[in-house]
C-alpha positions as CSV (number, residue, x, y, z in Angstrom):
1,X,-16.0,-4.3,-12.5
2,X,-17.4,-4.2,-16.4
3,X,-15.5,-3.6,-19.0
4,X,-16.8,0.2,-19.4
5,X,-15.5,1.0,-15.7
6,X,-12.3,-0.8,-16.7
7,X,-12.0,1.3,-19.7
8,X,-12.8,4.1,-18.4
9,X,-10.9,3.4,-15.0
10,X,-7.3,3.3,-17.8
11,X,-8.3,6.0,-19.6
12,X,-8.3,8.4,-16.6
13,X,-5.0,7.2,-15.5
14,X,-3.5,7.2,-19.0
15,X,-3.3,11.3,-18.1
16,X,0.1,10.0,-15.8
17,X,2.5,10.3,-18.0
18,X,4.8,12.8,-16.2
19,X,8.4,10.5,-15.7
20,X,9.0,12.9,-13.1
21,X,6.2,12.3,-10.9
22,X,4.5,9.0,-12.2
23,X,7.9,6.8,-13.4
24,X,7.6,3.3,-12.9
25,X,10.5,1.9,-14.9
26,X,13.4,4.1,-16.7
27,X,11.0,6.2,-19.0
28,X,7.8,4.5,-19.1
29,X,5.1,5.9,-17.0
30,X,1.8,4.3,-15.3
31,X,0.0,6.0,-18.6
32,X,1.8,4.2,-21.0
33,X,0.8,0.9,-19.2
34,X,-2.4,1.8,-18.7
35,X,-2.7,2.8,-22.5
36,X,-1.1,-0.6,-23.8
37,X,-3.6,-2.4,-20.9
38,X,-6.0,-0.8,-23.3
39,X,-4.7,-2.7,-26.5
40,X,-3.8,-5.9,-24.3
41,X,-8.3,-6.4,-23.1
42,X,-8.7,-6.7,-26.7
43,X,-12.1,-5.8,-27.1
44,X,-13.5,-3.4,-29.8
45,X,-14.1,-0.6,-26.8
46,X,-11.1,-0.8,-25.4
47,X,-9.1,-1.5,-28.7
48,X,-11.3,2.1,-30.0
49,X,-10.2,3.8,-27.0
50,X,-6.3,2.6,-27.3
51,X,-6.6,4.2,-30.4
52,X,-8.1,7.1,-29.6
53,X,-5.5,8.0,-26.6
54,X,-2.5,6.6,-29.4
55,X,-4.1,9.5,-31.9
56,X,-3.5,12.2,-29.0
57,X,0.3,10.9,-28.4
58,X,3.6,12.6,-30.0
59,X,5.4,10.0,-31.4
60,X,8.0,9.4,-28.4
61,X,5.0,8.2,-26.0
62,X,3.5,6.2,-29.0
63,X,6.6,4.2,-29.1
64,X,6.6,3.6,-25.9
65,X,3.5,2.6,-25.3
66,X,3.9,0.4,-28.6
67,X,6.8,-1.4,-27.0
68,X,5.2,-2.1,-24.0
69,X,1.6,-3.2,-25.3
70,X,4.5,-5.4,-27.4
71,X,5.4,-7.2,-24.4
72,X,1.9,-7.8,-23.0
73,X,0.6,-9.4,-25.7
Protein backbone atom coordinates (compact mmCIF):
# COMPACT_ATOMS: atom_id res chain seq x y z
CA UNK A 1 0.00 0.00 0.00
CA UNK A 2 1.09 3.99 -0.57
CA UNK A 3 1.02 6.27 1.81
CA UNK A 4 -2.37 7.94 0.35
CA UNK A 5 -4.25 4.49 0.87
CA UNK A 6 -2.66 4.31 4.28
CA UNK A 7 -3.83 7.66 5.10
CA UNK A 8 -6.80 7.42 3.87
CA UNK A 9 -7.28 3.68 5.10
CA UNK A 10 -6.77 5.63 9.12
CA UNK A 11 -8.74 8.30 8.38
CA UNK A 12 -11.87 6.24 7.65
CA UNK A 13 -11.35 4.23 10.68
CA UNK A 14 -10.62 7.26 12.88
CA UNK A 15 -14.77 7.59 12.65
CA UNK A 16 -14.54 4.39 15.58
CA UNK A 17 -14.54 6.18 18.35
CA UNK A 18 -17.61 4.71 20.12
CA UNK A 19 -15.98 3.00 23.63
CA UNK A 20 -19.08 1.15 23.61
CA UNK A 21 -18.74 -0.59 20.43
CA UNK A 22 -15.10 -0.06 19.22
CA UNK A 23 -13.07 -0.15 22.91
CA UNK A 24 -9.81 -1.67 22.75
CA UNK A 25 -8.23 -0.67 26.03
CA UNK A 26 -10.14 1.13 29.16
CA UNK A 27 -11.31 4.37 27.15
CA UNK A 28 -9.31 4.52 24.15
CA UNK A 29 -10.85 3.41 20.97
CA UNK A 30 -9.46 1.99 17.47
CA UNK A 31 -9.94 5.84 16.33
CA UNK A 32 -7.78 7.24 18.64
CA UNK A 33 -5.06 4.82 17.51
CA UNK A 34 -5.67 5.19 14.26
CA UNK A 35 -5.51 9.09 14.64
CA UNK A 36 -2.10 8.99 16.66
CA UNK A 37 -0.86 6.25 13.72
CA UNK A 38 -1.50 9.37 11.74
CA UNK A 39 1.09 11.61 13.78
CA UNK A 40 3.43 8.41 14.40
CA UNK A 41 4.09 7.96 9.75
CA UNK A 42 5.40 11.38 10.18
CA UNK A 43 5.02 12.57 6.90
CA UNK A 44 3.56 16.05 5.88
CA UNK A 45 0.20 14.16 4.51
CA UNK A 46 -0.39 12.24 7.24
CA UNK A 47 1.01 14.84 9.89
CA UNK A 48 -1.88 17.44 7.82
CA UNK A 49 -4.45 14.98 8.12
CA UNK A 50 -3.58 14.20 12.08
CA UNK A 51 -4.27 17.67 12.35
CA UNK A 52 -7.10 17.95 10.59
CA UNK A 53 -9.01 14.96 12.40
CA UNK A 54 -7.25 16.63 16.00
CA UNK A 55 -9.23 20.17 14.84
CA UNK A 56 -12.62 18.11 14.68
CA UNK A 57 -11.97 16.51 18.33
CA UNK A 58 -13.51 17.83 21.80
CA UNK A 59 -10.88 18.17 23.96
CA UNK A 60 -11.44 14.66 25.91
CA UNK A 61 -10.60 12.60 22.59
CA UNK A 62 -7.68 15.11 21.78
CA UNK A 63 -6.10 14.06 24.98
CA UNK A 64 -6.41 10.89 24.34
CA UNK A 65 -5.22 10.53 21.25
CA UNK A 66 -2.27 12.89 22.49
CA UNK A 67 -1.33 10.41 25.06
CA UNK A 68 -1.31 7.72 22.90
CA UNK A 69 0.54 9.24 19.79
CA UNK A 70 2.87 10.03 23.16
CA UNK A 71 3.68 6.54 23.55
CA UNK A 72 4.20 5.64 19.85
CA UNK A 73 6.62 8.00 19.21
Amino acid sequence: MCNEEIISKLSYISKFRDPNVNKLFGIDTIGHYSIAALLAIDTPESKSKYEELMADLDEWDQEIVERIAAGMS
